[in-house]
Wavefront OBJ file of the C-alpha trace (Angstrom):
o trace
v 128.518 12.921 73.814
v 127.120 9.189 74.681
v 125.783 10.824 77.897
v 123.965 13.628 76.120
v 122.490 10.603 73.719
v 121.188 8.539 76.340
v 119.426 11.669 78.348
v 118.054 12.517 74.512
v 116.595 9.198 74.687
v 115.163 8.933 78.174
v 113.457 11.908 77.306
v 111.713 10.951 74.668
v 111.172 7.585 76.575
v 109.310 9.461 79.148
v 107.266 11.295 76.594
v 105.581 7.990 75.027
v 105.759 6.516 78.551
v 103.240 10.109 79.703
v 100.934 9.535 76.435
v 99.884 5.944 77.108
v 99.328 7.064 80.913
v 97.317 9.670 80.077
v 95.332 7.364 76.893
v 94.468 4.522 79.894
v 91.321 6.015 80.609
v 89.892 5.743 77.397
v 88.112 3.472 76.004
v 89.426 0.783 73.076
v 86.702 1.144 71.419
v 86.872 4.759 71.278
v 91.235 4.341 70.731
v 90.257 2.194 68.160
v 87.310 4.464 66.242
v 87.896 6.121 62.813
v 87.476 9.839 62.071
v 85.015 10.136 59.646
v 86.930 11.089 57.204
v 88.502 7.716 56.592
v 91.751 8.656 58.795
v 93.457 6.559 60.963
v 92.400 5.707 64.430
v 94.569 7.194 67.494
v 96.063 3.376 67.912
v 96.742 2.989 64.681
v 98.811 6.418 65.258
v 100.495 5.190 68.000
v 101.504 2.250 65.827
v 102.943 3.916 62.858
v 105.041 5.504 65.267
v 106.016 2.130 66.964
v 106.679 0.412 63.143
v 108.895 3.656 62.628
v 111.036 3.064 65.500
v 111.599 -0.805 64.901
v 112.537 -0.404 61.436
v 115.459 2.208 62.595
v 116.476 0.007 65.069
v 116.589 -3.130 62.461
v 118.152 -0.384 60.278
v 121.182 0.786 62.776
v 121.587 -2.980 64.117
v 122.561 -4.429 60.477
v 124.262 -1.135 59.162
v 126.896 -1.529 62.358
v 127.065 -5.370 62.062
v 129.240 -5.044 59.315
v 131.586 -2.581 61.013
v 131.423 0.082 58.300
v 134.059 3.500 58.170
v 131.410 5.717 59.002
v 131.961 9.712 58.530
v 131.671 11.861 61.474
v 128.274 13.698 62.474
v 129.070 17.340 60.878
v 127.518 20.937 59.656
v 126.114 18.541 56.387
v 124.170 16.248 58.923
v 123.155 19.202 60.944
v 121.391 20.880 58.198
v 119.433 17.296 57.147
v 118.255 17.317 60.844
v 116.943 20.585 61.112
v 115.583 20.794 57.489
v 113.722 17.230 58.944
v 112.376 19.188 61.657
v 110.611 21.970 59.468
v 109.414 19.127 57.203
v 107.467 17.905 60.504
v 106.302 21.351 62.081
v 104.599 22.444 59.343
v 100.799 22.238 59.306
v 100.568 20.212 55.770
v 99.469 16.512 55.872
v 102.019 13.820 54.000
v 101.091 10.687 52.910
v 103.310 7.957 55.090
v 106.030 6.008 53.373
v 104.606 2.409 52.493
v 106.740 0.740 54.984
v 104.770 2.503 58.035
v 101.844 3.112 56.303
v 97.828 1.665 56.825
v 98.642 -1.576 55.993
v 101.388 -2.092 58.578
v 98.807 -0.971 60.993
v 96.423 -2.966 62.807
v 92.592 -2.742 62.104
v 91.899 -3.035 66.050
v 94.210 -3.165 68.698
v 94.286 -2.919 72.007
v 96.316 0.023 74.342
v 97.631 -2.684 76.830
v 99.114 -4.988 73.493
v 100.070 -1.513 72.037
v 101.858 -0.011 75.424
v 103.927 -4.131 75.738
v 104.949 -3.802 71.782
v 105.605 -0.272 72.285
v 107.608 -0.561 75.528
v 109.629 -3.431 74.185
v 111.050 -1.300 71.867
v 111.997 1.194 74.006
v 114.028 -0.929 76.052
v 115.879 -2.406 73.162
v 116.655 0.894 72.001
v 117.817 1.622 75.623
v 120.153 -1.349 75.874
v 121.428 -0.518 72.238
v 122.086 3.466 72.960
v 123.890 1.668 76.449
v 125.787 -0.382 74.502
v 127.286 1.964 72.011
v 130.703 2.635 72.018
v 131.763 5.887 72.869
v 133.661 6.285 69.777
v 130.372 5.896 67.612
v 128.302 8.327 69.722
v 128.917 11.019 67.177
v 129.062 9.364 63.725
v 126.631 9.747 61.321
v 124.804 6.239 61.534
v 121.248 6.807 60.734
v 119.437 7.271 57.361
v 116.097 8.959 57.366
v 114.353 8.104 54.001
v 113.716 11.839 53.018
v 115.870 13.576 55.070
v 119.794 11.392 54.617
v 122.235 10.247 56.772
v 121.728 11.663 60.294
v 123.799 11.327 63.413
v 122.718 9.859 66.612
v 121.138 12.816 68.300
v 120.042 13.911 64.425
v 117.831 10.836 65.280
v 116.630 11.315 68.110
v 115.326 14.814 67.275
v 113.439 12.943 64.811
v 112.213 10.414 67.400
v 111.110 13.203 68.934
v 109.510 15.689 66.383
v 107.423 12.955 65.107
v 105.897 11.722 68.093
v 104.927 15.699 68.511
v 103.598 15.828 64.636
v 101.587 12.992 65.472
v 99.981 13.487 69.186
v 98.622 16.487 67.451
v 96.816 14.048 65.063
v 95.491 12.000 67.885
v 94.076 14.752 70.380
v 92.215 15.690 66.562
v 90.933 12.212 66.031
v 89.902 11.833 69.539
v 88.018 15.340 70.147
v 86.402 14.722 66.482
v 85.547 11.457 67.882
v 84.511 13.183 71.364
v 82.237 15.874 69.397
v 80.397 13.749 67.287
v 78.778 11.538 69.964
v 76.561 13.021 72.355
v 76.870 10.836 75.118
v 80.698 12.266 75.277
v 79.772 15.680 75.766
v 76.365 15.685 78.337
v 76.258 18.378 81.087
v 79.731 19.589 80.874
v 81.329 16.611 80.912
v 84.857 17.511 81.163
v 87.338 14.118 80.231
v 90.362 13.459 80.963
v 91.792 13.272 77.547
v 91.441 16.630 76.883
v 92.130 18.068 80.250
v 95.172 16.773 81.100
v 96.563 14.860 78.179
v 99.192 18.301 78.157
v 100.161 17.835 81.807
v 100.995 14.371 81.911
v 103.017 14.710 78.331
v 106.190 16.442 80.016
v 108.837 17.284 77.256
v 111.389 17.405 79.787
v 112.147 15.635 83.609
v 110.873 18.496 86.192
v 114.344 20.040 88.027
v 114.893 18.104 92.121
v 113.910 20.599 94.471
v 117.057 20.298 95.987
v 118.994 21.724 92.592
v 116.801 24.902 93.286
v 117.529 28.138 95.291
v 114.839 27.731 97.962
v 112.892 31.267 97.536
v 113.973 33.694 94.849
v 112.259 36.696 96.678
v 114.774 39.103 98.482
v 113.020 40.464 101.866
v 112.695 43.991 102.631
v 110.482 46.219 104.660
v 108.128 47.625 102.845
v 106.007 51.359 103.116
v 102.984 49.507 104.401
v 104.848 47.665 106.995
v 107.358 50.219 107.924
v 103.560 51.716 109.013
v 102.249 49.110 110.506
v 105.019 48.293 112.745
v 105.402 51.947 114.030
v 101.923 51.527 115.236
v 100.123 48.311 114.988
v 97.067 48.985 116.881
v 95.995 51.862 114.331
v 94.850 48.748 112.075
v 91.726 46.966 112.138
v 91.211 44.029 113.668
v 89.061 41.181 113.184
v 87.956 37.567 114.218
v 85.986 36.539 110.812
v 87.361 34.224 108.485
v 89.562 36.226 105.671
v 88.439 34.528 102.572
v 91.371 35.300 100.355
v 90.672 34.706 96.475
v 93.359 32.933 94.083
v 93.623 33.550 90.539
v 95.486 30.205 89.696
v 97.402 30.367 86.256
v 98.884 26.886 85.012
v 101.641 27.403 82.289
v 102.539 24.311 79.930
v 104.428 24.454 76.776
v 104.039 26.013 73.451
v 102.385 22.764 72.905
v 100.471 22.324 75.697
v 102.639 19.828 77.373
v 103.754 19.843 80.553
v 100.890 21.577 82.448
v 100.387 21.035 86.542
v 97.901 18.438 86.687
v 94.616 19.400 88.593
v 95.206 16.426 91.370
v 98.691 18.054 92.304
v 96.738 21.124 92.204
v 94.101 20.356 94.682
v 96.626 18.404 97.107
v 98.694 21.630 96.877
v 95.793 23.310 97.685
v 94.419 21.456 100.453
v 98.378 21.857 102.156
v 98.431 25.815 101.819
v 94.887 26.332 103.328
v 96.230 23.774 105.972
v 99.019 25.641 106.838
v 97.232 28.881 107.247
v 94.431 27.523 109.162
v 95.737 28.668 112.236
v 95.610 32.317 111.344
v 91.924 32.437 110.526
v 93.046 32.885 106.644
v 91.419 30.949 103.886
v 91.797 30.627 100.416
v 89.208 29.968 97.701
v 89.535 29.865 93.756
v 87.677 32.891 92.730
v 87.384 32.043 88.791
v 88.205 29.058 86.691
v 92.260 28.013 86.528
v 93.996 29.941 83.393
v 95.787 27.914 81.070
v 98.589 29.375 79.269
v 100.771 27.686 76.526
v 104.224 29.363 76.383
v 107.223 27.632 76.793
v 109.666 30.869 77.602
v 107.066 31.324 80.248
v 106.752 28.115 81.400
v 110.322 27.588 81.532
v 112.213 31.404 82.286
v 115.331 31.507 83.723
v 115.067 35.220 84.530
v 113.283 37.127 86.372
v 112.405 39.767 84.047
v 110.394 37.124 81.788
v 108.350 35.817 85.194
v 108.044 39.785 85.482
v 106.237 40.191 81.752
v 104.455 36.415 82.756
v 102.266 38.530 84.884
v 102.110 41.272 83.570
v 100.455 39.667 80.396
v 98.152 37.036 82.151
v 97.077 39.063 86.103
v 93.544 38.758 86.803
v 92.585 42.026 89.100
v 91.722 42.133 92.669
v 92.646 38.550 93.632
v 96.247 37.014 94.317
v 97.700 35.659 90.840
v 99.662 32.301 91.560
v 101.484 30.856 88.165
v 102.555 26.887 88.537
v 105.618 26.878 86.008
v 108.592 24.151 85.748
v 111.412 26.896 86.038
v 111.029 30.194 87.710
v 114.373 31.884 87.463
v 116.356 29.018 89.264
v 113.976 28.774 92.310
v 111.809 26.957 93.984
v 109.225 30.018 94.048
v 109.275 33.805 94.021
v 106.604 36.687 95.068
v 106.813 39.993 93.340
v 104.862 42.075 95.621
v 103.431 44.163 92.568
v 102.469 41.147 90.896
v 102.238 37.801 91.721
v 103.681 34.946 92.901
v 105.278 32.024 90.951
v 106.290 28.409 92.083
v 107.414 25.890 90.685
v 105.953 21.970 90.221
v 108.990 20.492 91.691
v 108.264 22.603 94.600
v 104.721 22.374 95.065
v 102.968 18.979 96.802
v 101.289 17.882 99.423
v 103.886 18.149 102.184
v 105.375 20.861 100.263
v 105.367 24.395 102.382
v 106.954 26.581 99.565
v 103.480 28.222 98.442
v 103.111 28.557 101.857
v 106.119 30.963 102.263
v 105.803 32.694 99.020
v 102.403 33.708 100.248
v 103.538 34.785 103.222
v 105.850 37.531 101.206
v 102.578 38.529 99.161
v 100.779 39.591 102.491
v 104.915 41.335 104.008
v 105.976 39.002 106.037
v 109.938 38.604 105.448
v 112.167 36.055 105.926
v 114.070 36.170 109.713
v 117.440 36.232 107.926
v 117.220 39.370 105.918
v 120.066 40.430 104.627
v 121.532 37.188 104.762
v 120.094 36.913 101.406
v 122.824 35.242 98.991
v 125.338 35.052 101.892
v 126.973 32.154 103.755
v 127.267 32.774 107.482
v 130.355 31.518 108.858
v 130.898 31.034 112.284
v 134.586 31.169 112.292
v 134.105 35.129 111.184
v 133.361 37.868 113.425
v 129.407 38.467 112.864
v 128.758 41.974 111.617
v 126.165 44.664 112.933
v 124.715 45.208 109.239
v 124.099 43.639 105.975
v 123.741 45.750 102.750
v 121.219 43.693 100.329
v 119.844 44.750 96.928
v 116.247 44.167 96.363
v 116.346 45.796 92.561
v 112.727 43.913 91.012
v 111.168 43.376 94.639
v 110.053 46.936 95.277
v 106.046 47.433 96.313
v 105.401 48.921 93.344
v 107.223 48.196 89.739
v 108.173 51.686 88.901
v 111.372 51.994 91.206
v 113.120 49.038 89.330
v 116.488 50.993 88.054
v 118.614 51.996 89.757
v 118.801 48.928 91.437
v 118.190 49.859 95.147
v 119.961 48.590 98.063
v 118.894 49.120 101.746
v 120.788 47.628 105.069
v 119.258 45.469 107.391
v 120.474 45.404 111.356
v 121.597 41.963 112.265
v 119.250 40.688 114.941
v 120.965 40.442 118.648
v 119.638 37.411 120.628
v 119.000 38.991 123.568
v 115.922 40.557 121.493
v 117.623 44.485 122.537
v 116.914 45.097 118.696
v 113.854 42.975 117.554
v 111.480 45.575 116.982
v 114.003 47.299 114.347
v 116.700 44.855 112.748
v 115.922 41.876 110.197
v 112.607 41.005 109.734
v 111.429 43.438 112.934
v 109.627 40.950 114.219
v 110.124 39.864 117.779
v 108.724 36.451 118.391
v 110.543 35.374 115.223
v 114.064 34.921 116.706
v 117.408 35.672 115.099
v 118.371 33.221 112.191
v 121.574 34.206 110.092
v 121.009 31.084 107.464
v 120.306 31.626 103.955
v 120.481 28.135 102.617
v 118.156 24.784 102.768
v 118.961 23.495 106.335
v 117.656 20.393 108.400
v 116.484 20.725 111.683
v 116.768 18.270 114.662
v 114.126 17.146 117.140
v 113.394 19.899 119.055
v 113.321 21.874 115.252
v 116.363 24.146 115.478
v 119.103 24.155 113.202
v 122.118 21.822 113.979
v 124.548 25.090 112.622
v 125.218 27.220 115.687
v 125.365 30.719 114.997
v 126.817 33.167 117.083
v 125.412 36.902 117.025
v 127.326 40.410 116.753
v 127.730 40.525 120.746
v 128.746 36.449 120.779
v 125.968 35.008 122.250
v 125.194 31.496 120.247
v 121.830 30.205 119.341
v 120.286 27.838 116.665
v 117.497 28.863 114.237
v 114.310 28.057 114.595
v 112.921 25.721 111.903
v 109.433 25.310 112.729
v 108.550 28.766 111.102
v 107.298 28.485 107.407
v 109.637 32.210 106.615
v 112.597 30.336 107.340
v 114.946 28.479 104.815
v 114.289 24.835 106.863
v 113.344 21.963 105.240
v 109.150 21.078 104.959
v 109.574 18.621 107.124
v 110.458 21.202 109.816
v 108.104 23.930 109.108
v 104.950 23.884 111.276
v 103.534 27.705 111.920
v 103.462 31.063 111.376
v 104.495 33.131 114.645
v 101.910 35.369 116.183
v 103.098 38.382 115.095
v 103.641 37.371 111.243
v 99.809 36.257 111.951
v 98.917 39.508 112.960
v 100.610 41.128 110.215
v 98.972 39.032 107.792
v 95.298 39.527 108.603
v 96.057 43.397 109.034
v 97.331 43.708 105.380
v 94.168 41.796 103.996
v 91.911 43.808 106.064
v 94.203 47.038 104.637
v 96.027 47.188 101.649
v 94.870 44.347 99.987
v 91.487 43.995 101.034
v 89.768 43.892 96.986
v 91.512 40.222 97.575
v 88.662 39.587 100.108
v 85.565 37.940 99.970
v 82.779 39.893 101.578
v 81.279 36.588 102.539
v 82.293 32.873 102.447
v 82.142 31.947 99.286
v 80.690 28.477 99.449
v 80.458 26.508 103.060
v 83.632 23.964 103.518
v 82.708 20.402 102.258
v 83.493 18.225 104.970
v 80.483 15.370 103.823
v 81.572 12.652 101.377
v 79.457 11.840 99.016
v 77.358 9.009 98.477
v 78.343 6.769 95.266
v 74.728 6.188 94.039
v 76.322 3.756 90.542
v 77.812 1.265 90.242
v 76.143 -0.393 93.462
v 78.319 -2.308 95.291
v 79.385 -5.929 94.039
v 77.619 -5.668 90.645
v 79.040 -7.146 87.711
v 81.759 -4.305 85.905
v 80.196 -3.109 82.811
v 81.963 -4.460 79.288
v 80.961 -1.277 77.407
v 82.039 1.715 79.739
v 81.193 2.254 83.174
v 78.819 5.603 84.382
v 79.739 6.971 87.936
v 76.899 8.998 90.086
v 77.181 10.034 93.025
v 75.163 12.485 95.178
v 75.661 16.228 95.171
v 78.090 17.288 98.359
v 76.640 20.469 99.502
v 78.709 23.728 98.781
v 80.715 21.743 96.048
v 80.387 22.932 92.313
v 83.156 20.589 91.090
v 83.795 16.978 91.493
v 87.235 15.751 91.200
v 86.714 11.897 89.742
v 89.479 9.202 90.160
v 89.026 5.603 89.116
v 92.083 3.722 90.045
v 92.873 -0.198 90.985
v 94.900 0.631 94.118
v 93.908 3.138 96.732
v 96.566 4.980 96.647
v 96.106 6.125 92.870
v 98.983 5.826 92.077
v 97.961 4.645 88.666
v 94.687 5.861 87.607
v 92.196 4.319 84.801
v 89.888 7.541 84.637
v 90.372 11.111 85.954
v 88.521 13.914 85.364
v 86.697 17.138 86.881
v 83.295 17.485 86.395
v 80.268 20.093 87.343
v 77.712 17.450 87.515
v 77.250 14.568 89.899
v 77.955 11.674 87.086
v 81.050 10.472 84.847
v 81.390 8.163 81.903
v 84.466 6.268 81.875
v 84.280 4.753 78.384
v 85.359 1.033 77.754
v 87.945 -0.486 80.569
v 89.432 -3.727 80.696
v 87.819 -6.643 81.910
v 89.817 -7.318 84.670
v 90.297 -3.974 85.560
v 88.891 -3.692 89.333
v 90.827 -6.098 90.714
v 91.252 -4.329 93.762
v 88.068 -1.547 93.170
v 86.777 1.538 92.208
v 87.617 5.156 93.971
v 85.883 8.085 93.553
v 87.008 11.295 95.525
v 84.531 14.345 95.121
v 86.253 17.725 96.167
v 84.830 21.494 95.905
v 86.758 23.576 94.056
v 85.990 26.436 95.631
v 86.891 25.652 99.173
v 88.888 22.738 98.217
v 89.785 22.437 102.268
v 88.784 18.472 102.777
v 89.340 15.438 100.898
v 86.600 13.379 101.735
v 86.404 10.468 99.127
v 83.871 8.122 98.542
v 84.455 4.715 97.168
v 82.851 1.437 95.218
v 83.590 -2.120 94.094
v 83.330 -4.216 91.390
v 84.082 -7.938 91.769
v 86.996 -9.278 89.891
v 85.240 -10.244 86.545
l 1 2 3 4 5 6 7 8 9 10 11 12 13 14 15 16 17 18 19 20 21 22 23 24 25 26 27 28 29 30 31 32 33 34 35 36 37 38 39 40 41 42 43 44 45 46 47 48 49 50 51 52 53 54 55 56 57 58 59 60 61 62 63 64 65 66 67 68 69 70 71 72 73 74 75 76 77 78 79 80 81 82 83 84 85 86 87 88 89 90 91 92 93 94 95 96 97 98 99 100 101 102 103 104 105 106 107 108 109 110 111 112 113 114 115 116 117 118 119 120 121 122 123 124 125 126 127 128 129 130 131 132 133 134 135 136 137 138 139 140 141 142 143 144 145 146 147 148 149 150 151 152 153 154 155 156 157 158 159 160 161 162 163 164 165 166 167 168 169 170 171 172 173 174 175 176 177 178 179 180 181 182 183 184 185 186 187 188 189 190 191 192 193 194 195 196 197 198 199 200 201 202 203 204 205 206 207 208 209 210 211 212 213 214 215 216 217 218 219 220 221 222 223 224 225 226 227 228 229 230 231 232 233 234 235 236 237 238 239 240 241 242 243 244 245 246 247 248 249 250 251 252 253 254 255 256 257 258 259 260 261 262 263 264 265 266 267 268 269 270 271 272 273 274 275 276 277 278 279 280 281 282 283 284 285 286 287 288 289 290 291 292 293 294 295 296 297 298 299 300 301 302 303 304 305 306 307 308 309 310 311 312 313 314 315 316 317 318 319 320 321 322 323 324 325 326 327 328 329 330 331 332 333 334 335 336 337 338 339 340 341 342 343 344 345 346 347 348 349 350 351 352 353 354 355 356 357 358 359 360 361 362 363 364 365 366 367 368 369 370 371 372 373 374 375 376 377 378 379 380 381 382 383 384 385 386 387 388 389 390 391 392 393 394 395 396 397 398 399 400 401 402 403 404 405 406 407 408 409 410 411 412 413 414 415 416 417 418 419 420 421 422 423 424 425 426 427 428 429 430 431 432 433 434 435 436 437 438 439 440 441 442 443 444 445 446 447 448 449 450 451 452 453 454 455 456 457 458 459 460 461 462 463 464 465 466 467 468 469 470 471 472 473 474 475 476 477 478 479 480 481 482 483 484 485 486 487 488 489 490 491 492 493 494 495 496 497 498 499 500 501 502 503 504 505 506 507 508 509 510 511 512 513 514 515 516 517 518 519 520 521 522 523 524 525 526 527 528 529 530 531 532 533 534 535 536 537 538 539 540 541 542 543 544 545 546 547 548 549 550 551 552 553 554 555 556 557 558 559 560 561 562 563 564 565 566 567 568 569 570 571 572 573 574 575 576 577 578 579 580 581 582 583 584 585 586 587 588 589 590 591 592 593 594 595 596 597 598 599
């Protein structure tokens, strides 16, 4: 139970930690700026909710110091907890009890004092929850002043619910604050605030890669490629570029939280269109991202849900991609009649799992199929076939039940049976592993296998279809190339542009304010820059360190300039960054970049 207390708490922990993250680009002055209607200001928000959680802690501390009998957490305390919860998820304003109220709150404030008072707390509560004893994690210690006594987790949830209740009232404040000065919303200004405020506040710790089945698609050889392979060279051909368009949907909570944020996006990005670069394939955003808010989307544990996911929210003609933080226990999945869905967790920079769940969208299988929810063993005799069931992974949806199965003909490594067994593919190799595997320097598996006949070999890693670690994977074969082009120039050529859609930005561009070395600005900074041609968007970063890791302004913008808002004094103590990227093409990261002396 103490366990289950302290993850309660580190999750809320991470919660406040993602809202003041994702409040350091704005401004103090703006943090610190009334709604017209008399209201509080977002810090003042932020410190009601501080003064609430300092005054349960001073609470809990003297009601234990006098070791009291106290009754065990029960149905009673249950029902106060959830009747607490309604009382904060309902859309009716209440006037604060006096102890938190305006004038515990300071007039001006500002977020670096708030974050160090807020944080401080935090950790005292940490060390106190670590302290407990294990006999007191489920007694009924707490007393909410409406709702009663409340048990530790009761408490929590209340933590919890009102931080939720009142983010709501800040993204108000700040977007009534936003909308009533014009110098907030010239040219299509887009700021960070509203953008990605959701994404950074994550309700819950994204799942390790490693806890996740590595693809959730189960191979087979589908009607188009059963044709193909009987006679390749009845398909067209082509050396052009195959601009492929992406429809890309990012999924967040009920609440908005949670949501891919649009630098992981473009990173992913930039990896998948460097992975296919080889094959002459490139991929473009053909319309704006979709953002959807719904948690049993966001978060499905089944198939079926990912399934009604995209059937709801598919775009036509273009290949749908949904960024969720669960899809059905995977790392990623393709349906081939609908889309393809990965996961954050799984998705990055060096990350190849879009990769190979795009590969399945345009038929190319995994080398091992078959092996598809089966350990190979080398002890046992290897047999000729494998019976799989691929009920949900059909070409089209309306074959779904009965669940189908199909056999697969385990591959032989003297190639006799290539062209016809596994993945039919013949400069793939066999590969009998079905799990995450590393590879070793010359990128083959350090598991020998040993084929129907007994010959022994080692899979090769290097191919993205394969179930190797990222770190392996390098290529697609030539076949699986060859395959690929041929079903965009066939069966799914409405996913084609009929032209390059915009010309690949390769130029950085030219950071026109602040000039270099000028003094930083004390009421907000502007940022121009030159137009890059072919771009249409302009990813912004402001950040001390180069590697922005920490950021004090993001945001994507259509026009060649940014306001800021109010930073710090000392803020560029190392510099100023701005990277400019094209949306559309999205294939380079060129970055430009400023100064400003140390003030």
């Amino acid at each position: 139970m103490k366990k289950k207390i302290l993850e309660q708490n580190a999750a809320y922990h991470h919660q406040v930690e993602a809202l003041l993250n994702a409040l350091a680009s704005t401004s103090d002055a703006v943090l610190n700026q009334k709604p017209a209607d008399g209201g509080w200001s977002a810090i003042q928000v932020l410190h009601h909710l501080i003064v609430s959680e300092e005054l349960s802690l001073r609470y809990v501390q003297k009601k234990l110091g006098f070791e009291p009998t106290l009754e065990k957490a029960g149905l009673a305390e249950w029902l106060r907890a959830r009747t607490l919860w309604f009382y904060l998820n309902i859309p009716i304003k209440f006037k604060a009890p006096p102890m938190v109220g305006r004038e515990h709150l300071p007039d001006f404030a500002t977020l670096a004092d708030t974050k160090a008072r807020w944080m401080d707390i935090r950790q005292k509560w940490a060390a106190y929850i670590g302290q407990m004893p294990s006999d007191m994690a489920e007694k009924a210690v707490y007393r909410h002043p409406l709702a009663g006594r409340l048990s530790w987790s009761g408490m929590l949830t209340f933590f919890r619910c009102h931080f939720e209740r009142h983010l709501k009232q800040i993204r108000r404040t700040l977007r009534h604050i936003a909308t009533g000065n014009p110098l907030l919303n010239m040219n299509k200004l887009t700021l960070l605030l509203f953008l990605l405020l959701p994404a950074a506040l994550q309700a819950q710790v994204e799942p390790d890669k490693n806890d996740l089945a590595p693809c959730g698609t189960v191979s087979h050889i589908d009607d188009w490629l059963k044709k193909y392979l009987t006679a390749p060279h009845a398909f067209p051909e082509s050396t052009d570029t195959l601009w492929t368009g992406l429809q890309i949907h990012l999924l967040a909570n009920d609440n908005g939280t949670g949501r891919f944020g649009p630098d992981r996006m473009l990173d992913a990005f930039h990896r998948l269109n460097e992975d296919f670069g080889p094959s002459g394939i490139r991929f473009y955003f053909k319309n704006d991202w979709n953002l959807i808010n719904n948690s049993a989307w966001f978060q499905h544990d089944s198939l079926v849900q990912g399934i009604a996911m995209m059937f709801a929210n598919n775009v036509p003609d273009v290949l749908n991609t949904y960024f969720v933080v669960k899809a059905a226990g995977n790392c990623a999945y393709n349906l081939p009649y609908a889309g393809v869905a990965t996961t954050h967790s799984c998705t990055g920079p060096n990350d190849h799992t879009w990769t190979h769940e795009i590969g399945h969208a345009l038929s190319i299988q995994h080398p091992f199929i078959g092996w598809e929810g089966k350990i190979y063993i080398i002890g046992n005799p290897t047999p000729d076939t494998l019976t799989y069931d691929y009920t949900h992974f059909h070409s089209t949806p309306d074959t779904i039940v009965p669940a189908p199965l199909d056999t697969a003909l385990v591959e032989y490594v003297d190639g006799s049976n290539c062209g016809i067994a596994a993945d039919r593919i013949c400069d793939t190799g066999p590969d009998y592993l079905s799990y995450r595997w590393a590879c070793n320097a010359q990128g083959l598996s350090n598991v020998q296998q040993k084929d129907p006949a007994g010959a022994t070999f080692y899979s090769d890693g290097t191919l993205f279809m394969s179930y190797s670690t990222d770190n392996c994977q390098n290529r697609f074969s030539a076949q699986q190339t060859q395959i690929m082009r041929a079903k965009l120039l066939t069966d799914k050529a409405a996913w084609l542009a009929p032209q390059a859609p915009a010309p690949v930005v390769t130029a950085a561009s030219q950071l026109l304010s602040p000039i270099n070395n000028t003094p930083a600005p004390t009421m907000g900074a502007q940022l121009r820059w030159a137009s890059v041609p072919g771009a249409t968007h302009y990813l912004v970063q402001v950040s001390k360190v180069s590697s922005y890791s920490a950021k004090d302004f993001e945001a994507i913008v259509t026009d060649t300039f940014a306001l800021t808002g109010m930073l710090t004094p000392n803020w560029a103590t190392t510099g100023v960054f701005g990277r400019s990227i094209s949306v559309p093409s999205g294939r380079t990261r060129p970055r430009t970049a400023g100064f400003w002396p140390l003030r």
